[in-house]
C-alpha positions, 0 to 999 in steps of 0.5 A, spaced: 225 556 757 221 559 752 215 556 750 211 556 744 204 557 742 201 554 735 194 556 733 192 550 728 189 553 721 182 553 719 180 549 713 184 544 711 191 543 706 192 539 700 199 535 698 200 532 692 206 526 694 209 523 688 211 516 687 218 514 688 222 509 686 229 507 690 235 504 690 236 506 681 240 499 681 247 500 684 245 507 689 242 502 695 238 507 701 241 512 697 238 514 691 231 515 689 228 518 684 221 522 684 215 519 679 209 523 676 203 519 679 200 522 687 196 521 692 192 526 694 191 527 701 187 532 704 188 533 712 184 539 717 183 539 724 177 537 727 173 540 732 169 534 734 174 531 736 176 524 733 180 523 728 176 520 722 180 517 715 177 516 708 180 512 703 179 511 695 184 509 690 188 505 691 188 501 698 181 503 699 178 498 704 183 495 706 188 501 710 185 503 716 180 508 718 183 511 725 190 514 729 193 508 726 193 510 718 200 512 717 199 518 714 196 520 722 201 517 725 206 521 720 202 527 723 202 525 730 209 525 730 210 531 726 206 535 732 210 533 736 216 535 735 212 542 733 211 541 741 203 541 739 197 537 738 190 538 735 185 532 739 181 531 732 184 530 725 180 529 718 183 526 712 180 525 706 185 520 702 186 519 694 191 515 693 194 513 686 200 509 687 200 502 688 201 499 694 207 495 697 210 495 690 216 498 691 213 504 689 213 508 695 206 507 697 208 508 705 214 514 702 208 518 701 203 517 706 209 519 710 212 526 706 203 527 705 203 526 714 210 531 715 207 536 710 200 537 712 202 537 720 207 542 718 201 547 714 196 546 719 200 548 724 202 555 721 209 552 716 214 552 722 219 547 718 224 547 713 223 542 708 230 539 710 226 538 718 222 535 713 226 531 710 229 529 717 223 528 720 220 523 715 227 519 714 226 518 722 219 515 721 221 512 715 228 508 718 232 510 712 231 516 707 233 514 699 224 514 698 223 520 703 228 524 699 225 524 692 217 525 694 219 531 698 225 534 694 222 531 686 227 529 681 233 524 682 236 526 689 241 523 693 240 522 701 245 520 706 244 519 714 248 523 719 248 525 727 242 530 727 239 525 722 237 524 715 239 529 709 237 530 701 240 534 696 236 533 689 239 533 682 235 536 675 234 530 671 236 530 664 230 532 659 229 526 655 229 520 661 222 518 662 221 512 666 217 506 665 214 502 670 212 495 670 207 494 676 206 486 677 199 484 681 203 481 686 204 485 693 211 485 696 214 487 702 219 491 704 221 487 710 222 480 707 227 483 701 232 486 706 231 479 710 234 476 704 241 481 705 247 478 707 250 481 714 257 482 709 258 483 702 265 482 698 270 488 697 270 488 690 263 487 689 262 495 694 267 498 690 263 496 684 257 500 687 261 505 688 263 507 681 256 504 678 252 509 683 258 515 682 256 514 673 249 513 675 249 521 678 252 522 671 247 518 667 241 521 669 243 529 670 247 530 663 249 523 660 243 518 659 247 514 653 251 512 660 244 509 664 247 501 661 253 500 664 251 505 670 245 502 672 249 495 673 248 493 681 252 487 685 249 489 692 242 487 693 237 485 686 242 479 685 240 476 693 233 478 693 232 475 686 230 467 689 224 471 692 222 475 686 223 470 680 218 474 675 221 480 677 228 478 676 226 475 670 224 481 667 229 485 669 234 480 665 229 480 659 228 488 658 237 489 659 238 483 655 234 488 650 239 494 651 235 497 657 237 500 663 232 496 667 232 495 675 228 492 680 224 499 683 225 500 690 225 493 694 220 490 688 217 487 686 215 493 681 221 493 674 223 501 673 227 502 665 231 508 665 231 507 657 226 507 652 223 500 652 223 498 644 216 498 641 214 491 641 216 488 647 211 485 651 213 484 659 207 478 659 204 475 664 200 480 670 205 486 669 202 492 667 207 498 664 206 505 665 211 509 663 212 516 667 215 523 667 220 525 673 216 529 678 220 536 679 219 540 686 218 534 690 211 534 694 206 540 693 201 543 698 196 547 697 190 549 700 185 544 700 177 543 702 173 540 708 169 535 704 162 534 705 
């Protein structure tokens, strides 16, 4: 038996984690495109022994402050699958995506705890280890793909786990984002999917989900028609009324508009006409596509 010894890094290590936004319409748990806006988490081992997390931004006061952050729990199960585990962690939090808005706030969290773990203990794995390892935390991998691969990515599942190729994304796409102040939960959306589909409506997806790969790399004129989705927005409609609406509105204007992961965020894909006015409590952000996937640097232990 061979036994590996891992020496953890001093200092500490800095990752840029993208927001993301999944689905693009037709491509369910498949298709994912990474967004320029980041949390920042730095992460080193501490030597007292505890593990401590701050948060500001973004869920500041409400995530928790031990091993059971997400982003611990990512590095937790990280090291153990590198066969080592360091009895104390430090992080230090920043966090810019919005939380359960269908924006990839859990996605990041996520990649941020692969990535560290990974860069602390001397960079043992491969970014297609990552993208395995995320994928199994995170259950299915269309939101790990793009925030550690950047740019539009297709991801699939097979027996040795979750995989991702990424794609360049045409240069004039840049993503709005309509961001309600209303939470949702990824869990209540799917529980309003039906166990069976029509075959029709599957064939539909394919051939909308095959189009998109196209409009989004090399024919953006085609993000209408390419962006169009029988499986999943429809179902989930009853249960996000004012994300349904919005999304009827922007498409009733010409724009390539979908609901952004399980939602209740809106993505346009298409420029959205000057003037129009989303109402209510949305809030809209338009965002250049994230390149490279998540960024790791070294970093500094505040204080």
């Amino acid at each position: 038996m061979t036994i590996v010894t891992i020496s953890f890094a001093p200092g500490a290590y800095t990752v840029h984690a993208p927001a993301t936004s999944a689905n693009l319409g037709p491509g369910f748990d498949a298709l994912g495109l990474a967004l320029d806006l980041c949390d920042e988490v730095t992460a080193w081992v501490a030597e007292d022994g505890k593990t401590t997390v701050e948060v500001t931004g973004e869920g500041a006061g409400e995530l928790p402050g031990d091993e059971t952050h997400l982003v611990v729990r990512a590095m937790r199960e990280t090291f153990a699958e590198l066969g080592a585990q360091p009895v104390g962690l430090g992080l230090s939090c920043y966090n810019r995506i919005p939380q359960a808005r269908g924006m990839g706030s859990s996605s990041a969290a996520i990649t941020a705890g692969v990535t560290l773990a990974n860069a602390l203990a001397g960079g043992r794995l491969t970014r297609a280890d990552e993208v395995r390892i995320a994928g199994r935390i995170e259950g299915h991998p269309d939101n790990i793909a793009p925030c550690l691969l950047g740019g539009f990515t297709i991801a699939w599942t097979e027996a040795g786990g979750a995989r991702a190729v990424a794609l360049p994304v045409a240069a004039e796409i840049r993503p709005t984002v309509f961001v309600p102040a209303v939470r949702g939960l990824t869990a209540h959306a799917r529980a309003a999917l039906p166990t069976t589909v029509p075959h029709a409506d599957a064939a539909f997806n394919a051939g909308r989900a095959a189009l998109l790969t196209h409009a989004l790399t090399s024919a953006p004129s085609l993000l209408f028609p390419a962006t169009e989705d029988r499986l999943h927005q429809g179902y989930r409609a009853s249960g996000m009324p004012e994300t349904a609406t919005l999304v009827a509105q922007l498409r009733e204007a010409g724009v390539a508009a979908v609901v952004s992961g399980a939602g209740p965020s809106v993505l346009a894909l298409s420029p959205v006409p000057s003037g129009f006015e989303a109402g209510g409590s949305w809030l809209a952000h338009t965002l250049a596509v994230f390149a490279g996937g998540a960024r790791v640097s070294a970093g500094r232990i505040p204080g």
